[in-house]
N, C-alpha and C positions, 0 to 999 in steps of 0.2 A: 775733601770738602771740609770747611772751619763753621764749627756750627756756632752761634752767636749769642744767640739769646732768648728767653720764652718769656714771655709777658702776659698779662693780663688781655680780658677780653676788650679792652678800649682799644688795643695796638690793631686792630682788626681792619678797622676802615685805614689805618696807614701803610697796612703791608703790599707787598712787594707783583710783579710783573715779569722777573729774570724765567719763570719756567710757565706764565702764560697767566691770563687774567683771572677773575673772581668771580667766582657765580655761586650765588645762595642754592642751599639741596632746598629741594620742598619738603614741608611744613604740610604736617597731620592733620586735619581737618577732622573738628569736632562735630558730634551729632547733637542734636537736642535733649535738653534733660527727660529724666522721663518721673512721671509718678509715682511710679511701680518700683520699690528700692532694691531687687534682685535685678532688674536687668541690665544686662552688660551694655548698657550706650555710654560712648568714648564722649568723656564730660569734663574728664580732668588728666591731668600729665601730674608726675612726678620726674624732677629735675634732681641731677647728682652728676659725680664723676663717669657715670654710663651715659650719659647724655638725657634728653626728655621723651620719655615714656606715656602713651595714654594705656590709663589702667583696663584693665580687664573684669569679668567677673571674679565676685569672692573665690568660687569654685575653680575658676582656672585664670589664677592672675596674672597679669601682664609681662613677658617675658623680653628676651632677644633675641628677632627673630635672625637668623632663619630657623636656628635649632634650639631654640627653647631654653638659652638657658638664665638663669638667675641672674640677676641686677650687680654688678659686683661695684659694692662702695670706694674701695681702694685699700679706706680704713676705718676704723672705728671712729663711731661719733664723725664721722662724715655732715657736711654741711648739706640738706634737702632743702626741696623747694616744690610745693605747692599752687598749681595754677588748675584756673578752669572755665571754661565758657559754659553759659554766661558768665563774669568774673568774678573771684570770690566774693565782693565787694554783694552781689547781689544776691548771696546766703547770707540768710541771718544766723547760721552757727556751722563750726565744720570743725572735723575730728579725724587727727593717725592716731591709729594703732599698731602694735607689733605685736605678733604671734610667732615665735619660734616653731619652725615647721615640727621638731622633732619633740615636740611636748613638752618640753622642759623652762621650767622659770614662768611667771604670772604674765601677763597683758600687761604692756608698757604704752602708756598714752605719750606720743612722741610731740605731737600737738594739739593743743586745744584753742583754735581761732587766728592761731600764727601761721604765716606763709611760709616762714623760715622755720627748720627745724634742723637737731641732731638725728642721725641714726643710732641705732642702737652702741650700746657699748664694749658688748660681749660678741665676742666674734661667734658666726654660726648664721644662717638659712631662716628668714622669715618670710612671712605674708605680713606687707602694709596695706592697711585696710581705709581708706577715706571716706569717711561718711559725712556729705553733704544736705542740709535741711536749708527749707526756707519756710516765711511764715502761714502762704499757703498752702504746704502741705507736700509741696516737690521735695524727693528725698534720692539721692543718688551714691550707689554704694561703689567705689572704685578701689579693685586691690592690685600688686605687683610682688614679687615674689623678688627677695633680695639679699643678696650675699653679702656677707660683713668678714672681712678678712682679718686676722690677727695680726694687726698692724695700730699700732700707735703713731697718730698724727696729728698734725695743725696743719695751717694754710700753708706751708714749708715744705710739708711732705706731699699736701696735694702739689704743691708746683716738681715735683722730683718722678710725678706718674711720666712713664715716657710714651712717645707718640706713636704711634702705630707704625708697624712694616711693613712691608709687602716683597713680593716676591712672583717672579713671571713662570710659567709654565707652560713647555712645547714638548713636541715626539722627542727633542734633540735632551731632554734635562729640565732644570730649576735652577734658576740662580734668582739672587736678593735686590732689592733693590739699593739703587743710591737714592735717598731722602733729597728734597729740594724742601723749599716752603709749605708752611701750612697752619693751621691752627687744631686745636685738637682740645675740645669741652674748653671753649674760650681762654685757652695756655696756647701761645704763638712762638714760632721756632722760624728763623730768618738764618737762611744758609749764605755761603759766598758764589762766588764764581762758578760755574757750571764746570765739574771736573775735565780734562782730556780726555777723549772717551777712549783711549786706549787704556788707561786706568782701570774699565772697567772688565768684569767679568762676562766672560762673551757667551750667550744662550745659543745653543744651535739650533732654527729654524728649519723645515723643509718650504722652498718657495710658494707661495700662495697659501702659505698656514695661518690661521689666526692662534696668534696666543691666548691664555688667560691668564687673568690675574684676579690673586689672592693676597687678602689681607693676612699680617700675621695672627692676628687672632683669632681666625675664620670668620669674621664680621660680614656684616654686608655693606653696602653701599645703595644709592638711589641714583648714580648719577659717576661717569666717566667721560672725560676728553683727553685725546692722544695726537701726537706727531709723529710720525714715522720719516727719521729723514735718510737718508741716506749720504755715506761717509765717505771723503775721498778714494778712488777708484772705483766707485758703485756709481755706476751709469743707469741714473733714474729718478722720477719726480718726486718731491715731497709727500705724503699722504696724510690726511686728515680725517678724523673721524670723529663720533662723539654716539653716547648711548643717554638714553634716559627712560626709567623704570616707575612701573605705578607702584609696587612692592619693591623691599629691599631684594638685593640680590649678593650672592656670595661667589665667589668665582668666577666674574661674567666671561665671557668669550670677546675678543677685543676685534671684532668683525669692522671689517674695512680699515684696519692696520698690518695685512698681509703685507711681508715683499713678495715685490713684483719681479723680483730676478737675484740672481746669486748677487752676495757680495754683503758690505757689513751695514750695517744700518742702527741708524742712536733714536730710541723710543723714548718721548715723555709722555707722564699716564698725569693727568689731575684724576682725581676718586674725591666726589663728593658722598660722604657717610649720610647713612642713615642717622633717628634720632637724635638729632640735630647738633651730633658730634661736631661736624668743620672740615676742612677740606685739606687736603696732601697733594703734591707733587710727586710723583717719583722719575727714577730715571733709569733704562737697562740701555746695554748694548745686543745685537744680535748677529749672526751669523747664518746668513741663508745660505742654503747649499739646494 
């Protein structure tokens, strides 16, 4: 497969339909702000190469679920972004902070009344802390916990992040997938021709097994559709299925993409991410017995 090109998040509404159409993940739904400046109500998102995040409390800030872990920037001085309902427009003052988890180095005010901001410089493990006011007196405190990698970048290196993999799993083995289209933290990747599926690496199925799929980074998802077809000499219908989750999920079980009988069969998964990373195609071959 000739991979083409990754673009910018404008390429988004132009891309493509060769491994099946477009559908938006759902979008975090915020709570009301509250008065009280410890409690955790989901008021604000922090945006970066992890995608967008509603914060958590100071004491246990906002992680990735499923397994908790840190925010990882890509690189230093990474470009953020601050959002919040009601929107910020409707604070009269709002403030980051960074706390290095590990004690070391002062408090870094990362912004003071700007949406846009750098991450830190110094690679290592914070708490971003957001403190929201208004003139009446609403004060809402939002923090996320977040990795800064020892990496020197620009807008160059953030386009050089690669896109997520995935890979199937059944009784018979693991195999990886082939990438088709997708976007991935608004950077788009436009593949060619859907390979010969004899090209591909064949996963061994028992019939009426569902597979799962995992992402390479053990991420989760909110949202999967598949085709199950089946490939000359395999005497049997197409099958279609489709999942959608209130929480992210890691792993899911790809129920209702069983084959129905021996013989070789060509799977396309769309995985709609969590966090409002963007969406992937992929592609295996299978081998029911």
């Amino acid at each position: 497969m000739t991979r083409h090109s990754r673009v910018r998040a404008a390429a988004l509404a132009l891309l493509m339909t060769s491994f099946g159409g477009m559908t938006a993940a759902s979008e975090p739904q915020a709570a009301e702000p509250t008065s009280e400046p410890a409690t955790p109500t989901t008021v604000a998102w922090l945006s970066g190469p992890f995608g967008a995040v509603p914060g958590g409390p100071v004491g246990d800030p906002a992680t990735a679920e499923p397994d908790g872990r840190a925010l990882d920037t890509w690189m230093r001085q990474a470009s953020l972004e601050l959002a919040s309902d009601p929107p910020l427009d409707a604070w009269s003052r709002w403030e980051v902070v960074a706390r290095a988890v590990d004690g070391v180095g002062a408090e870094q005010v990362l912004s003071h009344g700007e949406r846009w901001f750098m991450a830190p410089d110094e690679a290592g493990r914070y708490v971003l802390t957001a403190t929201l006011e208004n003139e009446s007196g609403t004060r809402s405190e939002q923090a996320w916990l977040v990795e800064v990698p020892d990496r020197e970048g620009s807008w160059e290196t953030l386009l050089e992040m690669p896109m997520l993999s995935a890979e199937l799993r059944a009784s018979g083995g693991v195999v990886s997938s082939e990438p088709g289209h997708g976007c991935y933290v608004g950077m788009c990747q436009e593949v060619g021709l859907r390979p010969p599926a004899a090209t591909l690496e064949a996963l061994s199925i028992a019939v009426g097994e569902a597979p799962e799929l995992h992402l390479g980074d053990g991420s989760a998802l909110l949202r999967w559709q598949g085709r199950l077809e089946p490939l000359a000499g395999t005497t049997a219908e197409t099958r279609l299925a489709q999942a959608t989750f209130d929480r992210p999920v890691a792993g899911p079980v790809l129920t209702g993409l069983e084959p129905t009988t021996a013989g070789e069969w060509l799977l396309e998964v769309r995985t709609d991410y969590d966090r409002k990373r963007g969406w992937q195609w992929f592609l295996f071959r299978l081998r029911a017995e």
